[in-house]
C-alpha positions in Angstrom: 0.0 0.0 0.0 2.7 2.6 0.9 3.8 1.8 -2.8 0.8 2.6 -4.8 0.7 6.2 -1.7 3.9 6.9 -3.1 3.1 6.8 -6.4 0.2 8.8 -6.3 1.8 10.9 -4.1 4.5 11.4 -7.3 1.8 11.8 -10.3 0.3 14.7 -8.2 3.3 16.4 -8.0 4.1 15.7 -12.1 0.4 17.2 -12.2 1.7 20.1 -10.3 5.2 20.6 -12.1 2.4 20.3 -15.7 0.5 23.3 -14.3 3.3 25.5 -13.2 5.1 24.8 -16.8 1.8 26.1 -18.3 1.7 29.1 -16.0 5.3 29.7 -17.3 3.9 29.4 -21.0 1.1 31.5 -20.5 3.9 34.5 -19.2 6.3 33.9 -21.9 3.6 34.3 -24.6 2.0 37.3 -22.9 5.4 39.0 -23.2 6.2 38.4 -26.3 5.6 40.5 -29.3 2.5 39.9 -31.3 4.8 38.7 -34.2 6.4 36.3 -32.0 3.1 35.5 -30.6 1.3 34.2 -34.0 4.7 32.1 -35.1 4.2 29.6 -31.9 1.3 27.6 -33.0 3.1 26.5 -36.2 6.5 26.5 -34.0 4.5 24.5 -31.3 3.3 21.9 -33.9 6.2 21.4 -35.6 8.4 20.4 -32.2 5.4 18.5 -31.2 6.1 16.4 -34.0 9.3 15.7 -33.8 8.4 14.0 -30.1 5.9 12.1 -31.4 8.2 10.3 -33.8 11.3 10.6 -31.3 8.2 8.6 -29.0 7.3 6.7 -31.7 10.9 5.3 -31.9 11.6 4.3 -28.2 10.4 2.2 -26.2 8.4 4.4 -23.3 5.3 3.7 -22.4 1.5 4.3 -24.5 0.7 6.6 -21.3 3.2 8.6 -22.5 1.7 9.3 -25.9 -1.9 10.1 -23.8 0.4 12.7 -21.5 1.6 14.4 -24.7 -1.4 14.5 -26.6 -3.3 16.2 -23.0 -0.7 18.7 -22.9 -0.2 19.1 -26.4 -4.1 20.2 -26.3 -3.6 22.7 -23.4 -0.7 24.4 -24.8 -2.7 24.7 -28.2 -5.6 26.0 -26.2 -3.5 28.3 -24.0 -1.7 29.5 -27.8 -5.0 30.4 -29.6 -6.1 32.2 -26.6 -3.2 34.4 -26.4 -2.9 35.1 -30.2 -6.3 36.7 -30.0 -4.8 39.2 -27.5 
């Protein structure tokens, strides 16, 4: 039992570290120039698929894709609401 504690003790702080690295994001594009700001969604997607094939290629597990796909959405969210600013 104090194995499964500790592990869910560990995702909630990954869940944590996820939020605070959008936070972060959400700054970074605020500051940015409105040039800068409408190049990240193409910059975004292309990075984005580079680690899927880098994923792709290793051996990690499917959760990971499911991670990377959920963040992938919030930091495409977070982009097209900060473009419109």
């Amino acid at each position: 039992m104090k194995d499964l504690q500790e592990a869910t003790v560990k995702i909630c702080e990954l869940k944590g570290e996820n939020l605070a690295l959008l936070a972060l994001l959400a700054c970074l594009v605020k500051a940015s120039s409105p040039y800068e700001r409408n190049a990240f969604p193409d910059a975004f997607e292309r990075e984005l698929e580079s680690a899927r094939i880098k994923w792709l290629n290793s051996d990690v597990s499917e959760h990971v894709s499911v991670g990377l796909e959920n963040m992938a959405t919030a930091i495409h969210s977070l982009l097209d609401s900060q473009s419109r600013i």
